[in-house]
LUMZAGU-312052 format. One record per residue (C-alpha): residue number from 1; residue in three letters; chain; x negated, z, y negated. Coordinates in Angstrom, 1 decimal. Example, Ala and Ser with C-alpha at 12.3 -4.5 7.8 and 13.67 -1.06 7.14 Angstrom:
<pts>
PT   i  aa ch      X      Z      Y
PT   1 Ala  A  -12.3    7.8    4.5
PT   2 Ser  A  -13.7    7.1    1.1
</pts>
This chain:
<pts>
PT   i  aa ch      X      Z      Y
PT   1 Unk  A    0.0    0.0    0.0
PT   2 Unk  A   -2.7    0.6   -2.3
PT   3 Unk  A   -4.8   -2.5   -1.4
PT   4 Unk  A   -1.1   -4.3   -2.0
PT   5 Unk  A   -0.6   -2.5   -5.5
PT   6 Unk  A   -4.3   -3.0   -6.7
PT   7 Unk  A   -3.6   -6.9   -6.2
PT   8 Unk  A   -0.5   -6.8   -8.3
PT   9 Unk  A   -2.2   -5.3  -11.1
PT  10 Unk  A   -5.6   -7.5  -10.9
PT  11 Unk  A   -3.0  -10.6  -10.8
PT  12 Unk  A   -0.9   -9.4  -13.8
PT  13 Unk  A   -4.1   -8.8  -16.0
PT  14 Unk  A   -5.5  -12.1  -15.3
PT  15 Unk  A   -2.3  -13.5  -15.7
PT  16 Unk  A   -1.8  -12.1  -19.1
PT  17 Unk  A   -5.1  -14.1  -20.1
PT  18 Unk  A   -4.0  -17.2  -18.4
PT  19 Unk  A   -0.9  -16.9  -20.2
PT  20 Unk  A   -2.7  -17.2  -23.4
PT  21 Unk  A   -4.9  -20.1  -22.8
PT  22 Unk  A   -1.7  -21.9  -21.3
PT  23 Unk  A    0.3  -20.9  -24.6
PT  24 Unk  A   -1.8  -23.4  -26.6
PT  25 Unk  A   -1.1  -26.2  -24.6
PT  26 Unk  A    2.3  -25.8  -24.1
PT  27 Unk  A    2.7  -25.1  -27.9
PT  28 Unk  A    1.2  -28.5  -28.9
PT  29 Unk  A    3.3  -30.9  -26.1
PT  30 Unk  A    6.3  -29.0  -27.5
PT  31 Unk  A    5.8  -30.0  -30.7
PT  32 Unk  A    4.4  -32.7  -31.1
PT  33 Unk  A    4.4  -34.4  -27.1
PT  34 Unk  A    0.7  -34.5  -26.8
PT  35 Unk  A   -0.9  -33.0  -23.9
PT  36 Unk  A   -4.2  -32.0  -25.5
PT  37 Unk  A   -6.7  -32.9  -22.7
PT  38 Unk  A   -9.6  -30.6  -25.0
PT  39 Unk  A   -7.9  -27.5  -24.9
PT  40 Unk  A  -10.5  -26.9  -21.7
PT  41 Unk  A  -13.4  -27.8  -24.2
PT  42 Unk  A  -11.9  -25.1  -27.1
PT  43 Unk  A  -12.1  -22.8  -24.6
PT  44 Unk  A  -15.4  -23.5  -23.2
PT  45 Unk  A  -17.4  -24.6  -27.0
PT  46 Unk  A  -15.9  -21.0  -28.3
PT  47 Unk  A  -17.0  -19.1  -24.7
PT  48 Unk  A  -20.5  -20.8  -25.4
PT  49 Unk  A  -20.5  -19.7  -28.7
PT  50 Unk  A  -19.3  -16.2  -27.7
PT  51 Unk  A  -21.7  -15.7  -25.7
PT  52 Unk  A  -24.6  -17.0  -28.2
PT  53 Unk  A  -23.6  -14.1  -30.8
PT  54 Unk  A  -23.7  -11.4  -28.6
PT  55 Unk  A  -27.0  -12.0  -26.8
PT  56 Unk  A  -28.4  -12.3  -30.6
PT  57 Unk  A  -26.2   -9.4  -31.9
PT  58 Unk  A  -25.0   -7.4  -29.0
PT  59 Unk  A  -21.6   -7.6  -30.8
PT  60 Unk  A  -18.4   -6.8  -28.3
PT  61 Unk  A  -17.4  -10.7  -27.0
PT  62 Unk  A  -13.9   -9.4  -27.0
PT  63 Unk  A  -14.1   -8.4  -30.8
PT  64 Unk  A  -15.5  -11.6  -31.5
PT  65 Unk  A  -12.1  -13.3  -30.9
PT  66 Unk  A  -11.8  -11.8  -34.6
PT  67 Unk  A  -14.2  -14.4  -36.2
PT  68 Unk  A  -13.4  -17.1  -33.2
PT  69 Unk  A   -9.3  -17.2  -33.5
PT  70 Unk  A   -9.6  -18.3  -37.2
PT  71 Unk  A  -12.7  -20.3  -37.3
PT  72 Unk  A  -10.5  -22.5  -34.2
PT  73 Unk  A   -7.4  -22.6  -36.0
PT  74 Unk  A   -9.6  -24.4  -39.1
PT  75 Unk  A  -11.5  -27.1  -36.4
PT  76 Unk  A   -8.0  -27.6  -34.7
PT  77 Unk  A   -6.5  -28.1  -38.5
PT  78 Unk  A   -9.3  -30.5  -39.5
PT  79 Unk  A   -9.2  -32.2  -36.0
PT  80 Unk  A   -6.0  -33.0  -36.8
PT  81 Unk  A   -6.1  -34.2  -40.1
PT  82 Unk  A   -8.9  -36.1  -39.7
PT  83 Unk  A   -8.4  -37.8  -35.7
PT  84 Unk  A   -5.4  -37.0  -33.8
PT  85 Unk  A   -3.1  -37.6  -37.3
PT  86 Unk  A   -4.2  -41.6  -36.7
PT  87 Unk  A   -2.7  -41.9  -33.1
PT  88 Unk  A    0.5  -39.4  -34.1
PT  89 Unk  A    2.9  -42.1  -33.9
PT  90 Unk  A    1.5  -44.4  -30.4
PT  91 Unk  A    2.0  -43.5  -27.3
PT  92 Unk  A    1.3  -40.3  -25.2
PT  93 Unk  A   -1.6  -42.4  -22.9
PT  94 Unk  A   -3.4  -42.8  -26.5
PT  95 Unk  A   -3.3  -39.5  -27.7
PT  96 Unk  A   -4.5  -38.9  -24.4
PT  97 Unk  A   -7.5  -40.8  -24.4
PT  98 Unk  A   -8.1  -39.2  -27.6
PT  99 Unk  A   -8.5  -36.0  -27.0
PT 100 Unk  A  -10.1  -36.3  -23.8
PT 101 Unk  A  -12.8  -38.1  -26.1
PT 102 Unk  A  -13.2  -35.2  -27.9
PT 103 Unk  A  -13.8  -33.1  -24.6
PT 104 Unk  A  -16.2  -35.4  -23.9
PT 105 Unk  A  -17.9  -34.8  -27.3
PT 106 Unk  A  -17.7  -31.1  -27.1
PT 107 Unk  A  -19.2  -31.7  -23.3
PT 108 Unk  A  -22.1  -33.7  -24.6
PT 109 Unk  A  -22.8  -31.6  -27.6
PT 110 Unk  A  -23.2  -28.1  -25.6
PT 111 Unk  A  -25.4  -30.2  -23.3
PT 112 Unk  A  -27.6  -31.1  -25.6
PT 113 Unk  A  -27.7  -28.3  -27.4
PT 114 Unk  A  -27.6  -25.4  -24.7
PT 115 Unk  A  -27.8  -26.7  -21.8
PT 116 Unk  A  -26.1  -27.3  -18.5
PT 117 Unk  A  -25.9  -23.8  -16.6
PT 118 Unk  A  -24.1  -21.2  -16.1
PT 119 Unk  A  -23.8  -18.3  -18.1
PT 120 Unk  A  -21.6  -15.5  -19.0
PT 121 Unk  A  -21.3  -12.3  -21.7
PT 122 Unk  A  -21.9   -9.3  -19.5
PT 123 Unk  A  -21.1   -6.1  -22.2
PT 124 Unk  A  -21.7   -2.5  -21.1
PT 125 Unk  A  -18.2   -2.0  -20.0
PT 126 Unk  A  -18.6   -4.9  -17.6
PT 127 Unk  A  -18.7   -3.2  -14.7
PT 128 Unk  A  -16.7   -0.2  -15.2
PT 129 Unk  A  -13.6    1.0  -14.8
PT 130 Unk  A  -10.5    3.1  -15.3
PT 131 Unk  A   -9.0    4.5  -12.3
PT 132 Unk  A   -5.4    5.3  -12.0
PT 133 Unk  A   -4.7    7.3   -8.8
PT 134 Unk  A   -6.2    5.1   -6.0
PT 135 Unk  A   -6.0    2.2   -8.4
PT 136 Unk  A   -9.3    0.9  -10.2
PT 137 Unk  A   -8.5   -1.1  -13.5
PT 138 Unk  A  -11.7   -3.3  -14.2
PT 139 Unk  A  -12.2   -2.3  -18.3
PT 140 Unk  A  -13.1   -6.1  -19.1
PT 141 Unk  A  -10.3   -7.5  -17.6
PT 142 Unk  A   -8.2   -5.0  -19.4
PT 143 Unk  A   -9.5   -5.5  -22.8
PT 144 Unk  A   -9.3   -9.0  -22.2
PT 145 Unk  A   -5.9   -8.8  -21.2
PT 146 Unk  A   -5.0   -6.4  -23.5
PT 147 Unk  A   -6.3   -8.9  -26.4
PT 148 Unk  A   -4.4  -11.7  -24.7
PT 149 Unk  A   -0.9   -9.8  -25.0
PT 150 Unk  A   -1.6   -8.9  -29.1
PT 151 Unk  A   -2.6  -12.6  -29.5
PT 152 Unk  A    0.5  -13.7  -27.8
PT 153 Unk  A    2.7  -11.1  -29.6
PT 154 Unk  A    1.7  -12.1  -32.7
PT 155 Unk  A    2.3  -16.3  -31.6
PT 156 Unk  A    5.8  -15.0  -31.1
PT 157 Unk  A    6.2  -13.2  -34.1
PT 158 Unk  A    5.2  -16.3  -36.1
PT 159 Unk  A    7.6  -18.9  -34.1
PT 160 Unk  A   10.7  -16.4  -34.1
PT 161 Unk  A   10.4  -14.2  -37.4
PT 162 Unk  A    8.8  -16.9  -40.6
PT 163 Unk  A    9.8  -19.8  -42.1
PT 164 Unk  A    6.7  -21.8  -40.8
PT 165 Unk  A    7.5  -20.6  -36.9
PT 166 Unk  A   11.7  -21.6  -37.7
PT 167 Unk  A    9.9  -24.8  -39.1
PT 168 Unk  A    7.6  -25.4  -35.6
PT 169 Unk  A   10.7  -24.4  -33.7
PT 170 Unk  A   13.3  -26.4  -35.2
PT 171 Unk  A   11.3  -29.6  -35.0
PT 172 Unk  A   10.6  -29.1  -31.5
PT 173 Unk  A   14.5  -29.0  -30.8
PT 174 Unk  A   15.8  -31.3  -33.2
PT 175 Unk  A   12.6  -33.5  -35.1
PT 176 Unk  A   15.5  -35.8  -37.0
PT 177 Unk  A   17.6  -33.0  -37.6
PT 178 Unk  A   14.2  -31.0  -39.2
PT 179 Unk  A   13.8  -33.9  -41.2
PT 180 Unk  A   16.9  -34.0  -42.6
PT 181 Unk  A   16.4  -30.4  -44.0
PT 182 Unk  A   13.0  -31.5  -45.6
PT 183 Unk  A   10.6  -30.0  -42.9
PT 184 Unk  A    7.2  -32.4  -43.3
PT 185 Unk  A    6.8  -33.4  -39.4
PT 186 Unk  A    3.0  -34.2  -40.4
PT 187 Unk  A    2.4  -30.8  -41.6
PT 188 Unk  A    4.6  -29.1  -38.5
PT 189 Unk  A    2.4  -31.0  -36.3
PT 190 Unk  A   -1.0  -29.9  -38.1
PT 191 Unk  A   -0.1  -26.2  -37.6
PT 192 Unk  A    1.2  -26.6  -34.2
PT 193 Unk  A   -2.4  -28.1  -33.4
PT 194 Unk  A   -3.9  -25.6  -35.0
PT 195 Unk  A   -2.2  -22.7  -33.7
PT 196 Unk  A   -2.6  -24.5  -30.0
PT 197 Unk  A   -6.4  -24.2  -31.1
PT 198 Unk  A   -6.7  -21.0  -32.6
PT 199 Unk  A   -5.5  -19.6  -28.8
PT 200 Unk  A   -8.6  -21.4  -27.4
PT 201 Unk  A  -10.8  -18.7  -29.8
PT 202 Unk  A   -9.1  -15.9  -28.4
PT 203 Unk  A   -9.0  -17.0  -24.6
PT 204 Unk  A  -12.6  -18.6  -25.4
PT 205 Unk  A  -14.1  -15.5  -26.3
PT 206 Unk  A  -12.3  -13.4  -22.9
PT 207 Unk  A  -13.4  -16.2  -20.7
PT 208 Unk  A  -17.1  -15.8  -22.0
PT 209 Unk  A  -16.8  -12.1  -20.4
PT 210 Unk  A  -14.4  -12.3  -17.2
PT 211 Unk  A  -15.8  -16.2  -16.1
PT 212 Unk  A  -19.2  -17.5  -16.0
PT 213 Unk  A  -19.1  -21.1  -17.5
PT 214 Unk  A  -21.2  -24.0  -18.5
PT 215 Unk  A  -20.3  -27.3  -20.5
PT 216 Unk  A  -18.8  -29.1  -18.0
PT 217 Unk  A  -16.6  -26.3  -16.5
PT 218 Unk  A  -13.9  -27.7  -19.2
PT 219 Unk  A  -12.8  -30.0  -16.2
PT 220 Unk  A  -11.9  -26.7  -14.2
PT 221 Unk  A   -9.9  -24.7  -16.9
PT 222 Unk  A   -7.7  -28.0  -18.3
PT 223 Unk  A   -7.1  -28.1  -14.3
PT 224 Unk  A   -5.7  -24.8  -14.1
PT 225 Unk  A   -3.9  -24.4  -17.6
PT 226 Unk  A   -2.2  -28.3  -16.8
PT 227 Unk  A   -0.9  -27.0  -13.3
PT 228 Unk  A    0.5  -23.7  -15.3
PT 229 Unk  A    2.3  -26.1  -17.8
PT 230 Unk  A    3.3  -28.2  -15.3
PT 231 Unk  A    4.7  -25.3  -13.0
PT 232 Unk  A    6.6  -23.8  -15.9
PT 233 Unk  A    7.9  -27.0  -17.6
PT 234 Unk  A    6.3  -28.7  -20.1
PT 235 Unk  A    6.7  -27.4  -23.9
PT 236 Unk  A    8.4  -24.0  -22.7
PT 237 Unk  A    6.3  -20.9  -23.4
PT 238 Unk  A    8.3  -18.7  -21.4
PT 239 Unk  A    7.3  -21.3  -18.5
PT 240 Unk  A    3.9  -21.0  -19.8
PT 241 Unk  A    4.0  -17.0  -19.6
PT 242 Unk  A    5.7  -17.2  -15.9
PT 243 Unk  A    3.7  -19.7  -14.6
PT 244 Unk  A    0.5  -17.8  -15.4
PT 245 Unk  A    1.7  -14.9  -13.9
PT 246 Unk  A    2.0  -17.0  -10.9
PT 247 Unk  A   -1.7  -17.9  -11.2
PT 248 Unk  A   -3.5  -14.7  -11.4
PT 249 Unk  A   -1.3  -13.0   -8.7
PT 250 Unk  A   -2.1  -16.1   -6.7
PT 251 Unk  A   -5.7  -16.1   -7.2
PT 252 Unk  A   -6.0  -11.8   -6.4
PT 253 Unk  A   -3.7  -12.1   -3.4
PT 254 Unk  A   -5.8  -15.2   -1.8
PT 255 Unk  A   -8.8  -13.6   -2.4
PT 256 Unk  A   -7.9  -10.1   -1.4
PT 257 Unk  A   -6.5  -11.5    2.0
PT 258 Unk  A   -8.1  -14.6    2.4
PT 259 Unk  A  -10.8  -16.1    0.7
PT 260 Unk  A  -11.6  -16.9   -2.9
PT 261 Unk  A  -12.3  -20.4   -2.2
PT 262 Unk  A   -8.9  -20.7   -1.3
PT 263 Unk  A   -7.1  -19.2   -4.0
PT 264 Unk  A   -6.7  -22.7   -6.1
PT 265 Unk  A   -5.4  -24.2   -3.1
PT 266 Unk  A   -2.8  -21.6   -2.5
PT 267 Unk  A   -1.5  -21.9   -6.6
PT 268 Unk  A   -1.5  -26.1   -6.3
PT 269 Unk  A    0.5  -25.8   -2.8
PT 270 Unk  A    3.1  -23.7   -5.0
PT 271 Unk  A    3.7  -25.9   -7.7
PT 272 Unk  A    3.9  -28.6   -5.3
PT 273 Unk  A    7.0  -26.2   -3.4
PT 274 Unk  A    8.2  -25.6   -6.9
PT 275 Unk  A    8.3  -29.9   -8.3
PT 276 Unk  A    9.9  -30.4   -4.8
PT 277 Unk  A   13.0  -28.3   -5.9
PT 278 Unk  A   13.0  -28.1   -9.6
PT 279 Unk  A   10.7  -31.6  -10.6
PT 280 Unk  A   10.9  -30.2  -14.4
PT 281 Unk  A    9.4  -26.8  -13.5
PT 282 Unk  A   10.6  -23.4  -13.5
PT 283 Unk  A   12.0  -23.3  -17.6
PT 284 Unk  A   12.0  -27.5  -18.2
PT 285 Unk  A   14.6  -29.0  -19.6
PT 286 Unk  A   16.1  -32.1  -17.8
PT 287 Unk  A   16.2  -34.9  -20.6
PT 288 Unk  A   18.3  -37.9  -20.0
PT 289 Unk  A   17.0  -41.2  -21.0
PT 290 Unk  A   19.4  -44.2  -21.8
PT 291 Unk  A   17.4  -47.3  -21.2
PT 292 Unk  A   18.9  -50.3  -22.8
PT 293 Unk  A   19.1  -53.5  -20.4
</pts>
């Protein structure tokens, strides 16, 4: 019973970090239907850059996410403005190519300029914990988590309780309607980029700590946060939230019971169970299509 209630918890605090990274992604296809192949990069370019300030300062990699959230929402803004803007209005396969371009860039950059192998922000707290009963709760994977949640409580505070998140919401429901009301779709789908980027600095900054990475491990995290989008239904955060649950209790029960090389197997086989029955995920919407003939 313990070994089964230590799982649960390792799986919800992971989850809670996936849940962020995922949030991004699902923010900006809801918005503005781009799936933003460079989220993976964000992550990685701020992890790398994480990691960089605290083996020069020995400054916290969690409280870094400070400097890193805001410093990514300004690169996601300028991205916009000055790349992704130009293929707004053409098709989803462009935007596509796009940003995977940029992945690519971020890839080669961090290449070049630190070099392709692993590393990974090991604090003092790394490999301690708190115990509860029976139960050990590692402390980086709490912080981390516990980071995750304010992040993602303050994400919902912005879409549900300001004019700019009524703004983001109502033209993700109704983008002629938002229009019509004077809300700039441009600068809707600027923020929207930015916030989907500013999550990145966060989760970047958690994943230098809890992961060890290198440039090209991009590949593995747009993997993992596309299946959680997927498995939720694309554009819904709650799907977003569920789906990483899903995840990180997935990954701690493989591992704890089978084996960790298994544990991505095990999440893919269940979003495969879930499209059979639900092809729009858990929370999508089914949207009907009238083709003209």
């Amino acid at each position: 019973m313990t070994q089964l209630l230590q799982t649960v918890v390792l799986g919800l605090l992971i989850g809670g970090v996936y849940a962020l990274m995922a949030a991004g992604l699902t923010l900006v296809f809801g918005i503005m239907g781009i799936v933003n192949v460079a989220q993976g990069a964000f992550l990685v370019l701020v992890a790398m850059v994480t990691w960089k300030v605290w083996s020069l300062t020995g400054i916290d990699p969690i409280v870094l996410a400070l400097a890193t959230t805001p410093a990514m929402f300004g690169l996601g803004w300028l991205l916009y403005r000055l790349v992704v803007v130009r293929v707004r209005q053409s098709t989803p396969a462009m935007s596509m190519l796009l940003t995977f371009g940029i992945a690519l860039t971020i890839e080669g950059v961090l290449n070049v300029t630190a070099g392709n192998r692993f590393r990974s922000a090991t604090p003092a707290y790394f490999a301690e914990s708190f115990h509860i009963g029976q139960v050990a709760l590692p402390k980086a994977q709490v912080y981390g988590c516990a980071a995750a949640l304010l992040v993602l409580g303050l994400l919902y505070l912005v879409l549900n309780r300001t004019w700019t998140g009524r703004a983001i919401r109502a033209s993700a429901q109704n983008p002629s309607g938002a229009a019509l009301v004077g809300i700039s779709a441009s600068t809707v789908a600027a923020l929207s980029f930015a916030l989907g980027a500013a999550t990145a600095g966060t989760g970047g900054s958690i994943l230098s700590v809890l992961y060890p990475f290198f440039p090209a491990s991009h590949y593995d995290w747009i993997a993992k946060l596309l299946g959680i989008i997927v498995l939720g239904g694309m554009g819904s955060l709650r799907g977003a939230w569920v789906g990483a649950l899903i995840l990180g209790l997935a990954e701690t029960a493989t591992a704890t019971y089978g084996s960790p090389r298994w544990s991505t197997l095990v999440f893919y086989a269940v979003i495969l169970l879930v499209l059979l029955v639900r092809p729009h995920g858990l929370f999508g919407t089914r949207l009907r299509e009238d083709v003209a003939t």
